[in-house]
C-alpha positions as a printed NumPy array, in Angstrom:
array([[ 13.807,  -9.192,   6.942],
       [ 16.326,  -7.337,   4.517],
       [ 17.164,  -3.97 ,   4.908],
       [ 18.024,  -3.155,   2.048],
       [ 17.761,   1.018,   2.432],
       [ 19.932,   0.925,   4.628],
       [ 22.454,  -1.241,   2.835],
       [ 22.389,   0.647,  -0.406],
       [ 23.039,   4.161,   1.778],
       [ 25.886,   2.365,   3.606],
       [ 27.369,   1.167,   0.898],
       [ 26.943,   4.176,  -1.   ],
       [ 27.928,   6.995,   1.447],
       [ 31.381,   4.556,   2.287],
       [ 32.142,   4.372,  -1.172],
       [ 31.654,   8.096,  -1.717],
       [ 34.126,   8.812,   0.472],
       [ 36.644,   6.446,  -1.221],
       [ 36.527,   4.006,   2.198],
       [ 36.717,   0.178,   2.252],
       [ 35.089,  -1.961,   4.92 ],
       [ 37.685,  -2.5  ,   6.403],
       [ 39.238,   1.378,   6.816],
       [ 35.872,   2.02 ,   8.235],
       [ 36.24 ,  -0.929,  10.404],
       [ 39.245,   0.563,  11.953],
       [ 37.828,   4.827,  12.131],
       [ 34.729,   2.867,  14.35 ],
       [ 34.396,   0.514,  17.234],
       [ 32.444,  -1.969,  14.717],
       [ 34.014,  -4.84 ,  13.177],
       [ 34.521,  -5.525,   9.443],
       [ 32.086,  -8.387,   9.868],
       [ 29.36 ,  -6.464,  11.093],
       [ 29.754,  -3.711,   8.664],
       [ 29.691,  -6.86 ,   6.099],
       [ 26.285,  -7.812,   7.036],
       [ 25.228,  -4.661,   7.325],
       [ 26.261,  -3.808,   3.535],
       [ 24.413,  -7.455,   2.726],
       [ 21.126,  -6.136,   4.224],
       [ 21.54 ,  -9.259,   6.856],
       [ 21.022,  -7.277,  10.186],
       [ 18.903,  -4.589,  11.516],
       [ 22.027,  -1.682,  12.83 ],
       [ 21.39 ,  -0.77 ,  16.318],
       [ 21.054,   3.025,  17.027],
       [ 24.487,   3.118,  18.18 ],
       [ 26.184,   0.825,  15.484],
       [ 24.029,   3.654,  13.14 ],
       [ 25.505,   6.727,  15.207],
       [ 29.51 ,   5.523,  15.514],
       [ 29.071,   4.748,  11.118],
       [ 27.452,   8.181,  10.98 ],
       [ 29.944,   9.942,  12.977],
       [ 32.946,   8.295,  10.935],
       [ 31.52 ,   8.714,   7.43 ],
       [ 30.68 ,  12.337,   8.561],
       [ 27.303,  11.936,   8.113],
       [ 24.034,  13.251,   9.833],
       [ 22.347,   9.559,  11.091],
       [ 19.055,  10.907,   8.79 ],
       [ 21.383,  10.503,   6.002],
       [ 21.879,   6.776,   6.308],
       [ 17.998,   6.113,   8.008],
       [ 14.993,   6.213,   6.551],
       [ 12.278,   7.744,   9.188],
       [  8.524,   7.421,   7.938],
       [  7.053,  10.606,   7.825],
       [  3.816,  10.678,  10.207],
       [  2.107,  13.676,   7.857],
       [  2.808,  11.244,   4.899],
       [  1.251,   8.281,   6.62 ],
       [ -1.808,  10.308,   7.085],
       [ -2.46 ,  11.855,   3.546],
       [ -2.132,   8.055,   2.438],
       [ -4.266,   6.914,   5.018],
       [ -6.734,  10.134,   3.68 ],
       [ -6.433,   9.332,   0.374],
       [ -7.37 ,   5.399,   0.534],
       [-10.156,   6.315,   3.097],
       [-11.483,   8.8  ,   0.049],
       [-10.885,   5.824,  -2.849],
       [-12.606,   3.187,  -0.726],
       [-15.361,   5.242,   0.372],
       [-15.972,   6.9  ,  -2.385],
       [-18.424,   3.9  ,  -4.196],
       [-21.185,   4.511,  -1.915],
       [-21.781,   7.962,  -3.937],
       [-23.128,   4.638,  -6.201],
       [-26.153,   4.317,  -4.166],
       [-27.31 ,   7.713,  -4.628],
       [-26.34 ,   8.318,  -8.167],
       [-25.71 ,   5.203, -10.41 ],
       [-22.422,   4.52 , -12.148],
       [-20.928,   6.62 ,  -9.348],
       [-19.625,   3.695,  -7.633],
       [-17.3  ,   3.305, -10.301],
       [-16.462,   6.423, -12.089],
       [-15.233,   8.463,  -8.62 ],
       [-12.724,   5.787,  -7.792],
       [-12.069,   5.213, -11.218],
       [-11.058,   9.199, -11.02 ],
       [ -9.072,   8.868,  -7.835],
       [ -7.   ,   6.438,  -9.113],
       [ -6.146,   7.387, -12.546],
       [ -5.169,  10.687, -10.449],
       [ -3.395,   8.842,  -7.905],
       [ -1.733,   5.786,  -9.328],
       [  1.2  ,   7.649, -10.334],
       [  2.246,   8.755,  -6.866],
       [  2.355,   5.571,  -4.505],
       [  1.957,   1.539,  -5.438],
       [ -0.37 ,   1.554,  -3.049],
       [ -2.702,   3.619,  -4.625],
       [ -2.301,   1.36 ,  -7.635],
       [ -3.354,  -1.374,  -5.847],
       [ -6.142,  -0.43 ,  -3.627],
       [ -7.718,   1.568,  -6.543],
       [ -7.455,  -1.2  ,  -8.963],
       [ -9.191,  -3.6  ,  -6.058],
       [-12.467,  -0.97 ,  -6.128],
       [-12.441,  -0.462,  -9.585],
       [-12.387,  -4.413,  -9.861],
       [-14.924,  -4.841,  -6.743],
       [-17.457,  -2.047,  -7.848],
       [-17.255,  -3.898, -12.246],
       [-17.651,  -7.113, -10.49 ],
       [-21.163,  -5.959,  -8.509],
       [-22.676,  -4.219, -10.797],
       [-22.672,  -7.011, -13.337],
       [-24.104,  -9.566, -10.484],
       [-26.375,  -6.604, -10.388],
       [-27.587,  -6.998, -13.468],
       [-27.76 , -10.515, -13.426],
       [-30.114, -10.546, -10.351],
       [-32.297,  -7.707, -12.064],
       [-32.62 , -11.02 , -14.544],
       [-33.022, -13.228, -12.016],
       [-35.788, -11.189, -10.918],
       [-37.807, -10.971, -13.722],
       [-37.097, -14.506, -14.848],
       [-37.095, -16.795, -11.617],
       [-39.825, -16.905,  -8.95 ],
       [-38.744, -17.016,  -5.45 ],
       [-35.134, -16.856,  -5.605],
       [-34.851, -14.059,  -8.149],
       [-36.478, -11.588,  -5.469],
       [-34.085, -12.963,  -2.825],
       [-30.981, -12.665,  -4.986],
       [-31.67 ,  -9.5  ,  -6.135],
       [-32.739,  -7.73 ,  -2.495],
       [-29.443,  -9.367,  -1.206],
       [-27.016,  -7.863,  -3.75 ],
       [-26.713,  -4.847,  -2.306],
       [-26.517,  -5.148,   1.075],
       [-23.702,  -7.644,   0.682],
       [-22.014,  -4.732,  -1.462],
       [-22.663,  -2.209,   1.084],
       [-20.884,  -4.597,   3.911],
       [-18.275,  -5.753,   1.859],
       [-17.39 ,  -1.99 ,   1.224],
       [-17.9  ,  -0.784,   5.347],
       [-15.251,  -3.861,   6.201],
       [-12.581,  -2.78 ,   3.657],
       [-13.144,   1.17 ,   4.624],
       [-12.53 ,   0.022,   8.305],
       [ -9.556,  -1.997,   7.309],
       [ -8.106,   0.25 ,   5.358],
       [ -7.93 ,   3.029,   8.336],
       [ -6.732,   0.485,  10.748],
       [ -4.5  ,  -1.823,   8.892],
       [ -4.019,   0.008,   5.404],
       [ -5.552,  -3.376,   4.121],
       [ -8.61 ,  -4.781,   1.529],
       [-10.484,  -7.709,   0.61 ],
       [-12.504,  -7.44 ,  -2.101],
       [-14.064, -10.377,  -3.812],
       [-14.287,  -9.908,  -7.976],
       [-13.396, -10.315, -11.374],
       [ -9.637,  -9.015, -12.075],
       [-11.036,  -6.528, -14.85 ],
       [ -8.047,  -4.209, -14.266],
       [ -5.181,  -6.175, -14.05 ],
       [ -1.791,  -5.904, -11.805],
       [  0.421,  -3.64 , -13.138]])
């Protein structure tokens, strides 16, 4: 795995203070080889290679980590919980299913790729049911027997598709929605 953040603040903080690899080879205990790789996004730093490069480039270790922010984490973990579970409105009030997610992302989208994605995979999921929902209200009228069953069994498999991606979107930040690609990837 590349880490790349850290090899673009390396590089950038060294060369901001007019250094070459190897001069900052020499004001550390870390070899020009190391600080090579680093640069290359090859390695992951340890804390200490991170604290001695800090220290020389006079530089809080912040300044050349990226931390995740927990509070972060958890409006995004908020704010998909809202855009996923916001479709079962849908059952209550038709057409709800897809105009509050539809509204949450076109809010959203903007901020985080993430909310790009998992709102285009509802908005996508929620078009793709209701026209099998029509189709079985067809089905219904027009074939015995199996038109009852596919119709009755459209929405339950909507409502458990929906309840598995809520859940794995608070534990894994994940989604699995069968449909059509109506909105496409950006």
């Amino acid at each position: 795995m590349k880490n790349t953040k850290f090899a673009e603040r390396l590089t950038y903080q060294r060369k901001l203070k007019g250094l070459s690899q190897e001069q900052l080879a020499e004001s550390t205990r870390v070899t020009v080889r190391t600080i090579q790789r680093l640069e290359k996004g090859e390695v992951t730093p340890h804390l200490r290679t991170v604290k001695l490069l800090a220290a020389a480039l006079e530089l809080d270790v912040d300044d050349l980590l990226e931390l995740d922010d927990p509070r972060n984490e958890n409006i995004q973990t908020k704010w998909l919980l809202l855009m996923h579970s916001s479709p079962f409105i849908g059952f209550v009030v038709p057409f709800l299913n897809i105009l509050c997610p539809l509204f949450i992302w076109i809010h959203k989208r903007e901020d985080n790729p993430l909310y790009d994605a998992h709102g285009r995979a509802v908005i996508n999921f929620q078009i793709t049911m209701m026209l099998i929902y029509a189709l079985a209200f067809v089905a219904l009228l027009s074939v015995e027997g199996f038109g009852f069953l596919f119709f009755i069994a459209v929405i339950p498999y909507t409502a458990l598709v929906m309840l598995a991606n809520v859940i794995a979107v608070i534990k894994a930040r994940r989604y699995f929605y069968p449909s059509i690609p109506f909105l496409g990837k950006k």
